[in-house]
Every structure is written in structure tokens, then in C-alpha cells.
N, C-alpha and C positions, 0 to 999 in steps of 0.2 A: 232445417233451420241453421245459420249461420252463428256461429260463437269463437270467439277469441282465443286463443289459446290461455289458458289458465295456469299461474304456478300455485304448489301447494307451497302454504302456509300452517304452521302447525305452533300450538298452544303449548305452554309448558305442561299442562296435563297429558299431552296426548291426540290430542283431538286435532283432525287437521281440516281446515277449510283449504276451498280452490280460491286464491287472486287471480284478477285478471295480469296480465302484463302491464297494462297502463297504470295498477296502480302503486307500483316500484316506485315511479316518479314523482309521485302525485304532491300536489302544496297543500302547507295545515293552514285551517281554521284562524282568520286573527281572533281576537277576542270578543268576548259574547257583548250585544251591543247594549243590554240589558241584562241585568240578575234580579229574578223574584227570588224572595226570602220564604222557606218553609213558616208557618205557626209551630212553636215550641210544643210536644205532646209525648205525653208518659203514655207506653203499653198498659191497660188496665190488668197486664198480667203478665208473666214471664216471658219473654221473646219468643215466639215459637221459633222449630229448627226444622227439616226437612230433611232427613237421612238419606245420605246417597245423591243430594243436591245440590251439594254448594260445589260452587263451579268454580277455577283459580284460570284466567287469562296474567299470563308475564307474570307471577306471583300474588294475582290483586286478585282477591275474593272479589265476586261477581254475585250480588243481586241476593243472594241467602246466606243464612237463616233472615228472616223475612221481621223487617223491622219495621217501627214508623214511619220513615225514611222513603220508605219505598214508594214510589209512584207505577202504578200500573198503567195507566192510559193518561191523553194528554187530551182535549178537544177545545178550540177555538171558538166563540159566537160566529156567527154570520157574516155581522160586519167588524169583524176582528179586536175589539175593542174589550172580551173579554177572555180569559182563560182557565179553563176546568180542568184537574187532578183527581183523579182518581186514586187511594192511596191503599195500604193496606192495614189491618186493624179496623177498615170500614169507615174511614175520612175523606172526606169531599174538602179541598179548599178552591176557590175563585178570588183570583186577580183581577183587579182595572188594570188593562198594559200600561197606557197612559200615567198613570200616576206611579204604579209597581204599587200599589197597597192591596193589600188581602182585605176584600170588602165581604166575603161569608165563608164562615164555617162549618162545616154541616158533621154530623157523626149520625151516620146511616144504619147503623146496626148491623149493618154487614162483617161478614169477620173479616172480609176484604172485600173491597171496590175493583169490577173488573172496567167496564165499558162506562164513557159519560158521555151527554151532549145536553146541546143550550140550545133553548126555542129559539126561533129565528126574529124574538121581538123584548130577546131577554129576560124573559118572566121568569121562566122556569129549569130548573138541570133535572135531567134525570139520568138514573144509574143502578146500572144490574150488577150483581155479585161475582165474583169472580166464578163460584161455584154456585150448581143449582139455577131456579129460574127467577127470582127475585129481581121484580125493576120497579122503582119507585121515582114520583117526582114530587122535586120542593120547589117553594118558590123563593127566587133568587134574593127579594130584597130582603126576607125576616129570616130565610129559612126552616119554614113551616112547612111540613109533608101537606103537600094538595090531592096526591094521589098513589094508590098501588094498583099496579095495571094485572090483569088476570092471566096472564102468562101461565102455562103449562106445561112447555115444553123443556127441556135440554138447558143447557149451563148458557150465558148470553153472551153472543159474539160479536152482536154488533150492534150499536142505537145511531139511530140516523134520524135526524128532524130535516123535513124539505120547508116549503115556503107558508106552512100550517102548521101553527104553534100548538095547536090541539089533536095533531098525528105524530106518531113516533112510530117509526118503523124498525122493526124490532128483526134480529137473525139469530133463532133460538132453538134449533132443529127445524125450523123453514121459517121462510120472509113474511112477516106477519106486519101488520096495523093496528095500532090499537091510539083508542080515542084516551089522551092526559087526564081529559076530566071525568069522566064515567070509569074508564081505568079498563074498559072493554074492547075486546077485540072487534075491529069493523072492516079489516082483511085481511084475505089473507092467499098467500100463496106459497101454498106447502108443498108440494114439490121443486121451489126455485131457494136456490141459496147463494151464499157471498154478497151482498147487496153492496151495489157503489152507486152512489149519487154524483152524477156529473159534475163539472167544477160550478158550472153555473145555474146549479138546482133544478134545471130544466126535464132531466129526465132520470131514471134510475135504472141499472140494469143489475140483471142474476145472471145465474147460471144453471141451467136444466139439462141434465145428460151431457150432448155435443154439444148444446146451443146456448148463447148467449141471446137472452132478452131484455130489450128497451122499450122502456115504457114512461109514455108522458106522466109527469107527477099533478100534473092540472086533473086529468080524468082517469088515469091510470092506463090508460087503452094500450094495446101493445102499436108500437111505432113501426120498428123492425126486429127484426133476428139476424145475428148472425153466426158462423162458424167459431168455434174455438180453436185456439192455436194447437192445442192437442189435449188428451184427457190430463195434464199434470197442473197447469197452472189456474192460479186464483187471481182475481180482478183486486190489486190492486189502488186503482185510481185510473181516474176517465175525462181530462180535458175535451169535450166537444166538438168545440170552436175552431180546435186546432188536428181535433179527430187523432189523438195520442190515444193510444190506452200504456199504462205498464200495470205489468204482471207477475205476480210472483209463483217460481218454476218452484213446485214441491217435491220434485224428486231429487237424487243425493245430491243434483247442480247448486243446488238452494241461491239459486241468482235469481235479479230481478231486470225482464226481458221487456221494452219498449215495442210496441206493437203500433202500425196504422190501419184503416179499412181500404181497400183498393178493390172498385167491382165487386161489391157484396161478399169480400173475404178479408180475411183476418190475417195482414203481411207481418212477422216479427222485422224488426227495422235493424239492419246491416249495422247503423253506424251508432250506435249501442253499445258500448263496453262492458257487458256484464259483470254484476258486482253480486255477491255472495250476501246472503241474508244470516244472521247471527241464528246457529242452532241451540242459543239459549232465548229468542224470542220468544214471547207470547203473544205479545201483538204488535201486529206487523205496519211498518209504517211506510209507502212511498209517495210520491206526491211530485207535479209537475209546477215552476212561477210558470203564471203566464205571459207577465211581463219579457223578465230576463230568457225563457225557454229553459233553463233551468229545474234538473230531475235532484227531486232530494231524499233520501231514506239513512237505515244506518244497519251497522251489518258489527254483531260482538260489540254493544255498547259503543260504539265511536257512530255521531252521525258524516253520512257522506253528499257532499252536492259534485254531480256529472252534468257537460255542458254535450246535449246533443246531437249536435253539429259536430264537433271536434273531436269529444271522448276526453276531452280534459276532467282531471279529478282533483277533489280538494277534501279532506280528511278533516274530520275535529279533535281534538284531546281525546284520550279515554274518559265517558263521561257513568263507565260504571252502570251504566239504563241501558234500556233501547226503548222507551217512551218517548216517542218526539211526535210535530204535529206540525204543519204547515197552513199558514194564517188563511182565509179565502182568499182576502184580497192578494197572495201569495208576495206581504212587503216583508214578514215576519219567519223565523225556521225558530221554534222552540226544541229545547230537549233537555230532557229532565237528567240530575244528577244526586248522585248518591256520593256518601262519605265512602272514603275506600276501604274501610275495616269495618264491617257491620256493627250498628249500634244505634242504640235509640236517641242519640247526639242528633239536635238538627241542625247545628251549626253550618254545616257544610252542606244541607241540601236545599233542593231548590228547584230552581227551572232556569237556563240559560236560554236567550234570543239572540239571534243575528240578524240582523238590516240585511234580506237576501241581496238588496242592489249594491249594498258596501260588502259582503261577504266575496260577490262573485268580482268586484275590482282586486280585493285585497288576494284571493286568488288566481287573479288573470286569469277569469274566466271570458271578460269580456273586450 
């Protein structure tokens, strides 16, 4: 496999990630084209703190002790028009883009919100725990729990709704289905993990051993298999149409590696500027426009957009997260932010958007 040469970079704590070369040069972020506003909310009890956690990039505490503030996961509706938070102290909020108002609030009982997603007809969000196997779904207009799904397994890594408002595919120590409204499991595929959903719902794949499998979301049948780039990396996200995969490389590279299929194998793609993934993430975000061709993720709370053709790169502020999320219709790049000095202050947080197609001008990306 082909990779760039890398400079390290290193944190004022100590800690050093690899840059690429390319991104010495790289242009910032203009301004976010949109700000949602957090809901005001008091801890119902002392800040929790996390010993031996809190993390200091350039002097700016990062992400802990763990406050209201915090957003853990970001997930978009379907047809982009909604936005879900997953937060900690167990808060769910949803935005209309359109208007930027917080149309539900939900307090899940969770002592943190890890993973969220919205039916693909609106109705419903559901969302599992940071810890443990807890997934529950409400519904979006009152906020009334509809359902608690029977989940058994492992802490929840991933909820993914396809084009069946009444399936939720759950990744919880294996790839499972479970029906919203019975709240029971009706697949399941336990030895495949990582699940991505194509960009265009069409199919979904895992990962078993060496091999990567696709499978139609209409019948589930398997379509093809293919090779893995090697035993390190996870599927990060899967354009079809345009047969991209990127992937994130879990060994100390911690880059995220653009991949095509050529002849029933799995080429990593030359013209890829590897970019480092933040070793304080939790959940990990990359994501391809389809419009622009445009590759977006974020790496130590800054998100970053790469143009794959060129290798051109464009940075965002430090935005203190690495919770971001890329709209379907890929017109929208969210990412979530925190205040810089931990605190139960909402003032300052939130969720920033950029217009991908005025992001990538404002960048000369295009």
C-alpha cells in the first residue's frame, strides 16, 4: 500500500500524531453557514470527572470531565431535513435545518447517549447508551418512547435505519435487526461486524474475518464479497455509485485510507492523502459529497474536507468534538462544538454546518 510521507506533530501533552505533508499548507474553514443552538440544561447532579482523562491539545482541555455540553454522536434524517444529538447525562435534542429550531427534546434515561438515527419517514429516533446494551425508540413528534428493543449483546456501536422505518440494524457484538415496534430481534448476523450502509441505501456491508460482505437491504441476500485491504482497517463509509470505500486504518497510522474495487479486489487509491484520525475519538466519522467528490472527516476535534483528485486540504477551527456527520443528500458537513473550558454553560455549544459546495469554493477546492 502506497502512503505519503508523514510529519509528526505532537500535542502539548506529549502525544504525537503523523501529518501528512499536504497538510502544512492546507486552507481554513470559512465560517459555518448555519449555528444550531444547544437547549439550556443543568446536570441533575455534580459534573462527573474521569481520572486520568482529560486531555489538553495547545493548552485547551478536550472533551472531559464530561458535561452537558457534550455531544457524542451527530446523525442526519434521510432526506437531510432533520438533525439528531446524542448528548451526555442521557439528552437527545433534534433540529429542523431549515428553520435551526429545536423541535424535540427527549431525556432518555441514559447516563449518556452514545449512537442515534431517524427512520427514514421521520417518525421515530432511536438511541443506545454509551455503555451497556440499552436501545430505545421515541417518537419524534411528542417524544413518547414507542419502543425498547431486546438487545443482549455488548455496549452499541452503531444504529443504522435503511429504507424500513420498522428495522434498525443494530452493531452490538454482531450485526443484528431488530423490528422498532415488537422491539425484537428478526436478524441477525453474528459473526459479521462494522456495518455501513451504502450512500444510497441500497446495500449494506460487514466485515467477517478477511472478507467484506454486501448485501441487498431489499431481501438481505448476499450480492458479492470481497477482499479486505488488510486485517487493520474498518469501513468507514461506502459510495456505490462511484465504487469509493474509505477506511479507517486502526493501527498506530490511525489515517483514513480511500479504497476502489478493481477485478474483485480491494485497490487502496494512490491519490489519497492520508489524514490521521483523532486518538481521542470515540466515534469515528468519514464520509464522501457526492456531488462535489469531496472526502470529509475530522481528526483531534478539527473537522477536515480532502479533494480526491488533487489532495488539496482545508481545516476547520478547533471545534473541541469530533462528533460531525455528513447530510445524505451530501449539501450539509455538521460538527458539533463545545465550550473550551469544561462546564455546564450552554452558551457556547452547539452544532456548526457548512454549505459543502460554498465550503469547497471558499477553500479552492474546486
Amino acid at each position: 500500500m502506497t502512503r505519503m510521507v508523514r510529519i509528526s506533530f505532537c500535542l502539548s501533552i506529549g502525544t504525537c500524531l503523523l501529518l501528512p505533508s499536504a497538510l502544512l499548507a492546507q486552507r481554513s474553514f470559512p465560517s459555518p453557514s448555519i449555528q444550531l443552538h444547544d437547549v439550556k440544561f443543568k446536570a441533575p447532579e455534580p459534573l462527573r470527572t474521569v481520572a486520568g482523562k482529560i486531555v489538553v491539545i495547545n493548552g485547551r482541555t478536550v472533551g472531559l470531565p464530561l458535561t452537558p455540553t457534550q455531544i457524542n454522536s451527530l446523525a442526519f434524517s434521510q432526506d437531510s431535513k432533520l438533525l439528531a444529538a446524542g448528548k451526555e447525562y442521557g439528552r437527545l435534542i433534534v433540529w429542523d435545518v431549515a428553520s435551526q429550531q429545536v423541535v424535540q427534546v427527549i431525556d432518555t434515561g441514559f447516563k449518556s447517549v452514545g449512537r442515534v438515527a431517524i427512520s427514514p419517514d421521520n417518525q421515530f429516533i432511536a438511541a443506545g447508551a454509551s455503555t451497556g446494551p440499552s436501545i430505545k425508540v421515541w417518537h419524534i413528534s411528542d417524544g413518547q418512547l414507542a419502543s425498547t428493543l431486546e438487545n443482549t449483546h455488548a455496549n452499541v456501536l452503531q444504529l443504522i435505519y435503511t429504507h424500513d422505518p420498522s428495522l434498525l440494524i443494530v452493531f452490538s457484538g454482531s450485526t443484528d435487526g431488530f423490528d422498532t415496534v415488537s422491539g425484537k430481534l428478526v436478524k441477525s448476523f453474528p459473526d459479521e461486524r462494522d456495518p455501513v450502509l451504502s450512500s444510497d441505501g441500497s446495500a449494506l456491508i460487514t466485515m467477517k474475518g478477511a472478507t467484506i460482505i454486501v448485501r441487498n437491504t431489499r431481501d438481505w441476500t448476499v450480492t458479492r464479497t470481497l477482499p479486505r485491504l488488510s486485517d487493520y482497517e474498518r469501513p468507514a463509509f461506502w459510495d456505490e455509485t462511484r465504487g469509493v470505500f474509505l477506511f479507517e486504518d486502526q493501527t498506530d497510522d490511525h489515517v483514513f485510507i480511500a479504497a476502489r474495487t478493481s477485478d474483485g479486489q480491494m485497490v487502496s487509491d494512490e491519490k489519497l492523502a492520508n489524514l490521521p484520525k483523532s486518538l481521542l475519538t470515540f466515534y469515528d466519522f468519514g464520509a464522501i459529497d457526492p456531488h462535489t467528490g469531496l472526502a470529509f472527516g475530522h481528526s483531534a476535534g478539527q473537522l477536515w474536507a480532502l479533494d480526491l483528485k488533487t489532495g488539496k486540504t482545508c481545516l476547520s477551527p478547533q471545534l473541541l468534538s469530533d462528533s460531525a456527520a455528513l447530510s445524505p443528500d451530501g449539501t450539509l458537513l455538521a460538527g458539533a462544538i463545545e465550550p473550551e473550558t469544561p462546564t455546564d454553560n450552554q452558551k457556547e455549544a452547539g452544532v456548526n454546518l457548512w454549505k459543502t459546495e460554498d465550503l469547497a469554493k471558499a477553500c479552492h477546492m474546486q
